[in-house]
N, C-alpha and C positions, 0 to 999 in steps of 0.2 A: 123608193127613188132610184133605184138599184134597174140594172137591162131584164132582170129576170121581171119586173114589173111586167111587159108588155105579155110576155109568158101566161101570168094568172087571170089577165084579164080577158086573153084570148080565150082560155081553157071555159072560162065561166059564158062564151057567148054561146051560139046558134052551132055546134059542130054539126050538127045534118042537114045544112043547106045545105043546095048544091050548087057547086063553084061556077060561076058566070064566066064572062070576057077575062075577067081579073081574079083569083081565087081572094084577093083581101076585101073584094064586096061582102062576101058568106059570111064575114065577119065585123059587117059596119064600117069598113076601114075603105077609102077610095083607093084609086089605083096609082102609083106611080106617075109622072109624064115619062113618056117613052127615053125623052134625054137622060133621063135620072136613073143611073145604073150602078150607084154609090150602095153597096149594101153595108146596113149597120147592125143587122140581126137576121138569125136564123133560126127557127126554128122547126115542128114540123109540120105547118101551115106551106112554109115555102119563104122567100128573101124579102125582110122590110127595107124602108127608106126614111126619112124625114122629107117633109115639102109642107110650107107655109104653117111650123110649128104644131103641125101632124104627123103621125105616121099611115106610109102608105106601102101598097104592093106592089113585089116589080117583078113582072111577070120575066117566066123563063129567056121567052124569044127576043126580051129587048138587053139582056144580059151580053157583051160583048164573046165572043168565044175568047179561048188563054190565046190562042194567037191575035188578037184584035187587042189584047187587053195586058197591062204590065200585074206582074203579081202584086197583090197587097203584102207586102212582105211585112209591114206593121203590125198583122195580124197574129204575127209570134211572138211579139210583144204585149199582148193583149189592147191593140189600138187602132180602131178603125183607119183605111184608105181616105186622103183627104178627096172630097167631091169635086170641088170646084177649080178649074184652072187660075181663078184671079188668087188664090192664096199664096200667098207669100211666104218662103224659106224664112225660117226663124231659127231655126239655130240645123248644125252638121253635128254627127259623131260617128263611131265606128261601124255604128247599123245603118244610118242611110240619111235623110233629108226630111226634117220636121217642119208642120205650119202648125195652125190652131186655127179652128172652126166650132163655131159653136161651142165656144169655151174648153175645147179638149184638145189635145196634141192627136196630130192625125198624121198619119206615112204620107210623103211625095214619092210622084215617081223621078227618076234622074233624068237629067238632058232635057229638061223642061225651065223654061222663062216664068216667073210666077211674078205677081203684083198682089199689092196687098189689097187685102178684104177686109171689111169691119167684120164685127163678131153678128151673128145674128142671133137668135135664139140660144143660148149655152142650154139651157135644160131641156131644149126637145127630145133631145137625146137620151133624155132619163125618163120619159114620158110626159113631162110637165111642160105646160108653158110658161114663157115669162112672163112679168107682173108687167102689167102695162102702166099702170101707177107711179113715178117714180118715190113717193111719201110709203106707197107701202110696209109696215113694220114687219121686221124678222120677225117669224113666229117658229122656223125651224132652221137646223143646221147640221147639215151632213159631212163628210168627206169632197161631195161635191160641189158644195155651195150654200147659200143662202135660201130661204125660200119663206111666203108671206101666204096671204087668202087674199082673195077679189070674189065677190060673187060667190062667196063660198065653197070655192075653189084653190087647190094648192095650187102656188105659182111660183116660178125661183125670179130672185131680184138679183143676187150674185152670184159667179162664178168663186169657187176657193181659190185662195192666194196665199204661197207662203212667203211671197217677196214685199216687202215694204218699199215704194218709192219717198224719198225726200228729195225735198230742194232746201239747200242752205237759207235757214231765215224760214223755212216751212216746216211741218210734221203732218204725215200720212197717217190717221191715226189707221191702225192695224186690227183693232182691237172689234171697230166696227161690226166684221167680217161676221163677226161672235155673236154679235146684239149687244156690245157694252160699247160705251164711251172710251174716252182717253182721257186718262189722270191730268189733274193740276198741279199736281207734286209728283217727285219723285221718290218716295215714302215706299220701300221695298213690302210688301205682304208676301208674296207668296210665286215662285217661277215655276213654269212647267215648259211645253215643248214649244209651245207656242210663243213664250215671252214673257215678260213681266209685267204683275200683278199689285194694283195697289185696291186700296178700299177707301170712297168719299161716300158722304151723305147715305150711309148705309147700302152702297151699290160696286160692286168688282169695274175697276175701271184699267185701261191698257196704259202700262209705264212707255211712252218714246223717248229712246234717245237718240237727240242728233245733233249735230254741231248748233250752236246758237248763229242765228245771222248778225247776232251783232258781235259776236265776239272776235276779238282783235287782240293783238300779240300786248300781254299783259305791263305794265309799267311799273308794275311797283314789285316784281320778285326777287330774289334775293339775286344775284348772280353764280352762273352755273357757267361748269368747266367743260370744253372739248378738247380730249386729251386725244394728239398722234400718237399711237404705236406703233411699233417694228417687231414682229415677232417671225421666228425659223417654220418653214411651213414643212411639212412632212412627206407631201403630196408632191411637192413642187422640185423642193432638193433649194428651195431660196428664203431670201426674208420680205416679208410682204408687210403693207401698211390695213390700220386699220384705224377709225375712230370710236374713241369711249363718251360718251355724253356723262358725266355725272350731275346728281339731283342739285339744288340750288343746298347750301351748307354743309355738303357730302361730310360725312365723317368715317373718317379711316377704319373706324372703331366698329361701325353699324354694318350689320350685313344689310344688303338688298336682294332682290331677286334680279335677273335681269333679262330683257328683252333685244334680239336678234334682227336685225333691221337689215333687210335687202333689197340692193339696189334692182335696176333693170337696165336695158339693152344700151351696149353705147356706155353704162355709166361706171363709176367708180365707189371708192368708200367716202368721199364728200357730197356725193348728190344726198343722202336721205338728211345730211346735216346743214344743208342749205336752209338758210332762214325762213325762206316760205313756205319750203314743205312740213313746218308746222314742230318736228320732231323736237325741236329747243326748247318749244314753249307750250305747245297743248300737256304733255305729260307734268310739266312742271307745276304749270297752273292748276291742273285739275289736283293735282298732290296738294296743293296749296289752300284748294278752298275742301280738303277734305273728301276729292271724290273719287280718287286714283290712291292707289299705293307710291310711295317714292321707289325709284326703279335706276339701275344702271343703265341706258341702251348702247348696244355695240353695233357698228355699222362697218362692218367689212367686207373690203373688195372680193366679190362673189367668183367670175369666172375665172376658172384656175386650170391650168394642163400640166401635164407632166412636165417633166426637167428636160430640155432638149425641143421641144415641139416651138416652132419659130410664134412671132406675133401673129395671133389669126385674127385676118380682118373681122370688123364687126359687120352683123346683119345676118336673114333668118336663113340660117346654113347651116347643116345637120354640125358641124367643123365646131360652127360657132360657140352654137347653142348647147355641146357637149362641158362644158367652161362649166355652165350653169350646173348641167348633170354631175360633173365631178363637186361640187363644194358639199356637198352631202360628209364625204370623205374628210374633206376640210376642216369642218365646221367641228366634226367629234374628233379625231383624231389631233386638229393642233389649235383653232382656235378658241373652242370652250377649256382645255388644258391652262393656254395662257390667260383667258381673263381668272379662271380660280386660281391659280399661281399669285397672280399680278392684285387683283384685287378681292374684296372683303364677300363672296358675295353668297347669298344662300344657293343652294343645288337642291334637284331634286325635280322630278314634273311641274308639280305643284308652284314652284317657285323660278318656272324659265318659259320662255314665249318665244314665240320666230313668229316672222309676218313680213312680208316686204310689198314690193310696187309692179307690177308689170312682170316681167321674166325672172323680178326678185318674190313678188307672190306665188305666181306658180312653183318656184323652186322651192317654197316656204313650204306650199299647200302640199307638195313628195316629199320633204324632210319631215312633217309634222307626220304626216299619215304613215314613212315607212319606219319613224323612231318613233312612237307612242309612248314609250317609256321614257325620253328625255326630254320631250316637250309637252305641257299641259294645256299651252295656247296656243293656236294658228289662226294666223291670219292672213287672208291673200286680198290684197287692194286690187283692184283691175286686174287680175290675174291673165297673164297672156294664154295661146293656146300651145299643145302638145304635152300638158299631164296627161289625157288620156288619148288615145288613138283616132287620129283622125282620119276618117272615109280616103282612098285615094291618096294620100297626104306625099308628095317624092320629099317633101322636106324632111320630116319625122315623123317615127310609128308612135311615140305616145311614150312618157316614160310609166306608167302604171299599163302594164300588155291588152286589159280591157276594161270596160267603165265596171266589170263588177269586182275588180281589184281595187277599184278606188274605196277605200273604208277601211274601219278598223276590225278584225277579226276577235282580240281580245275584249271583250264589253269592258274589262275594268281598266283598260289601258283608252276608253273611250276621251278622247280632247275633252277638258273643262269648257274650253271653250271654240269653235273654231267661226269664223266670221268673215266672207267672202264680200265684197262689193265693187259695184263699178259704175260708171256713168252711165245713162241712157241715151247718150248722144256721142259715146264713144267710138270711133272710125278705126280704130289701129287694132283694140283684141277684140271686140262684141262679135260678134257670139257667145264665144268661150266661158266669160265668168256664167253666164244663166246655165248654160250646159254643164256646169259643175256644181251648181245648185241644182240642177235636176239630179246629174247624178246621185248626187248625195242623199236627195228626197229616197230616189228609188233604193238606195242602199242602206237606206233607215240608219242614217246618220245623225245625227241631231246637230244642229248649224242655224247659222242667222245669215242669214242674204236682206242684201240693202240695194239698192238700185237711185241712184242719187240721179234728181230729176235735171235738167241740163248743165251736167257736167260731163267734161270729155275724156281724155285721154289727161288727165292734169291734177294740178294739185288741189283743185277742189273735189276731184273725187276720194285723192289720197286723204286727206285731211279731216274728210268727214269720217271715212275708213277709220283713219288713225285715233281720234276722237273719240266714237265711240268703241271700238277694240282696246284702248288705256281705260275707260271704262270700266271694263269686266275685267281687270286682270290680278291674279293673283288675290283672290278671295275679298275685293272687293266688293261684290255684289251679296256677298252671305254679311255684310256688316249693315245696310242700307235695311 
C-alpha cells in the first residue's frame, strides 16, 4: 500500500520494450493528458501521475520548465505538489500553504485563489482504488487508511483520521476507522494511542466521549463556593484578582488536585466562571456521579506586563498579546505559590492541569509544553493562532521558534494528558487548532483532537472541550 508499490510492479513488467510516444505504454500504463504535469512519483522509468484512479506517464516535454513552474517546495516535507487549482487552503504554517487531495496533504503554491474541491480517489495514490461499494467491509488497515475487496480486488474505503468530529447530542464513533464498533458502556478495558477500549458481546469496541445532548446544569448538587482573591504578583510589582472555584462540600481538611483555567482575548478572571461556560457545574457534576475527580479550579486574570507599562489596548497586537506570553512567569513564580499557601491542595504533575479558551488555550498549550514537569494535563479549547510560527505573519513570529519545537523532548515528562478541540464552524481561530493537531501528529506526541461538528467560536465548543478534558484528569481514567 506503500509509493514503493508502483516500483515492484513496474520492475516485474515488459522492461525491453521499446518506448513508444509515451515511455509508460512499455509498461501497460497510459499516458498522462498533456495538462496533467502533477508528478507524484519517480522512478527510473521516468515521472508518474494519477488520472481517473490510475497511474499514468508524463512525458518530459509536457513538464513545465523551473521558470514556467513554482517549486514543489512540499517535497522536503515528504509531500507531493497539490495538482489542481480548485483546492482549497486548509490550514497556514511556517513552511507554506496546505490543501488535501485525494485524502493527503499536499503543498500550494502562494498568491493563488483556491476553492474547494471534494476529495476524489484518496487511495490512488497508494496504487489502489476506491471501493465503489459503499457496505463494503474493512478487511485491511494501514497508516493510510481503510481498505476492503470488490471483485477480488484491494480497494480503500477510508482515508486515516486522527481527528473525531462530534455534535452535541451526537458521537462519531472513531473506533470505525479500525473495523470495530463503538461501545454502549463506558466500561474502561484497555487504552492505547488511539483511544479507549472496552470489550461487549466478545468483540473490542471504541469508548466516546462527549458531552451528553441532553445534559443540562445539574439541580440537585450540593452548593459550591467561588471564592475572590487578591494576591501580590511578582511580575507585576501589584495585587491582582483571581477566582477559586471549590468542589460542592469542600473540606479544609482534603487535599485536591487542581486545575488552571484561562481566559482569552478581551477577557478577564470572571469569564471562565460565568455560568454558561459550564466550569461551575460540569466538573462538579461529573465528581458527583463518580466520573471526575473533585478538583479545585483557579481562573486567573492571564495578561500581565510589567510594573510601569501603561493599559494596553486589547486586540491582535504583538503589545497585546505579549500579556499572554508573560503569565508563564506569573503562573510559577506567584500564582501557583498563593493557591498552596492559601489552600489544601495536592502538587506535583500528576495532580495539576492548565487548559484554557482561545488565547487562554494557546497560552495553556506553551505553558504545558515548556513546564512539563509542573503540569501533567493540558488542555487548549479553540486554541487561537501564534504558538507556533506563522508564514509572513507582521503580527507575531510564533511563541515556540518552529513546529518542531512544539513537543516534549523528555519522553518521561510526556503530558498524562494533552487534549486540543475546536468547532468546525469556527471563523475567529480555524485553522490553527487542526495545525496543531498536525503538528503534534508529526512530532509523535500523543494527544486527542476533537473537532465539535457546528459549533463556533463559543461556549459549545468550550464545554464539550471542558467535559471531556475533567474527564481524564488526574488518574481518572486508570479507575474506569
Amino acid at each position: 500500500m506503500k509509493r514503493t508499490t508502483l516500483l515492484s510492479i513496474i520492475s516485474t513488467l515488459f522492461i525491453n520494450k521499446v518506448l513508444g510516444e509515451c515511455f509508460s505504454e512499455a509498461y501497460d500504463y497510459p499516458c498522462c493528458d498533456p495538462s496533467n504535469t502533477n508528478v507524484l512519483y519517480v522512478d527510473s522509468a521516468g515521472k508518474w501521475g494519477v488520472e481517473n484512479d490510475g497511474w499514468c506517464g508524463i512525458s518530459e516535454e509536457n513538464i513545465p520548465s523551473p521558470a514556467e513552474n513554482t517549486e514543489c517546495w512540499a517535497e522536503n516535507f515528504d509531500y507531493p505538489c497539490c495538482k489542481k487549482t480548485t483546492t482549497k487552503i486548509i490550514t497556514i504554517d511556517s513552511n507554506g500553504y496546505w490543501g488535501i487531495e485525494d485524502g493527503e496533504w499536499c503543498g500550494l503554491p502562494e498568491g493563488t485563489v483556491y476553492e474547494k474541491n471534494p476529495y476524489l480517489c484518496w487511495s490512488a495514490i497508494y496504487g489502489t482504488k476506491c471501493c465503489e461499494n459503499e457496505d463494503t467491509p474493512v478487511s485491511y488497515t494501514d497508516e493510510f487508511g481503510t481498505y476492503g475487496y470488490e471483485n477480488g480486488e484491494l480497494c480503500g474505503i477510508e482515508p486515516a483520521s486522527s481527528s473525531t468530529t462530534t455534535e452535541t447530542g451526537e458521537s462519531n464513533c472513531w473506533a470505525e476507522v479500525f473495523g470495530y464498533p463503538c461501545c454502549t458502556t463506558s466500561t474502561n478495558i484497555y487504552v492505547d494511542d488511539t483511544g479507549r477500549w472496552g470489550y461487549i458481546h466478545g468483540e473490542w469496541c471504541g469508548i466516546v466521549d462527549i458531552l451528553p445532548g441532553n445534559w443540562s446544569e445539574p439541580t440537585d448538587l450540593p452548593p459550591l463556593e467561588v471564592k475572590k482573591e487578591i494576591y501580590s504578583s511578582n511580575f507585576s510589582g501589584s495585587y491582582r484578582p483571581l477566582n477559586v472555584v471549590l468542589p460542592p462540600n469542600y473540606d479544609k481538611n482534603k487535599q485536591c488536585p487542581v486545575l488552571y483555567l484561562l481566559h482569552g482575548l478581551g477577557a478577564n478572571e470572571s469569564a471562565m466562571v460565568e455560568q454558561f461556560m459550564g466550569a461551575l457545574s460540569i466538573p462538579a457534576d461529573l465528581a458527583n456521579r463518580n466520573m471526575a475527580k473533585e478538583m479545585i479550579i483557579v481562573s486567573p486574570r492571564v495578561n500581565i506586563y510589567k510594573d510601569g507599562v501603561e493599559d494596553v489596548p486589547v486586540g491582535f497586537t504583538t503589545e497585546y498579546l505579549s500579556g499572554f506570553d508573560n503569565f508563564i512567569e506569573e503562573l510559577v513564580g506567584s500564582v501557583m505559590p498563593f493557591i498552596k499557601q492559601k489552600y489544601n491542595v495536592l502538587t506535583g504533575r500528576e495532580n495539576t492541569a492548565i487548559a484554557g479558551f482561545s488565547l487562554g488555550g494557546r497560552t495553556a498549550l506553551y505553558i504545558g509544553y515548556t513546564r512539563p514537569d509542573l503540569y501533567g494535563y493540558v488542555g487548549g479549547f479553540s486554541p487561537a493562532f501564534s504558538l507556533t510560527p506563522i508564514k509572513d505573519s507582521p503580527v507575531y513570529p510564533g511563541l515556540f521558534p518552529s513546529d518542531k519545537d512544539f513537543k516534549i523532548n523528555d519522553s518521561d515528562l510526556t503530558p498524562l494528558v494533552t487534549l486540543i478541540n475546536w468547532g468546525d464552524v469556527d471563523d475567529i481561530v480555524n485553522p490553527y487548532p487542526a495545525i496543531y493537531h498536525r503538528i503534534l501528529s508529526e512530532n509523535n506526541q500523543p494527544h486527542i483532537s476533537i473537532e465539535v461538528k457546528g459549533a463556533h467560536h463559543d461556549d459549545k465548543a468550550f464545554t464539550v472541550g471542558l467535559y471531556i478534558f475533567v474527564r481524564t484528569l488526574f488518574g481518572q481514567l486508570d479507575e474506569e
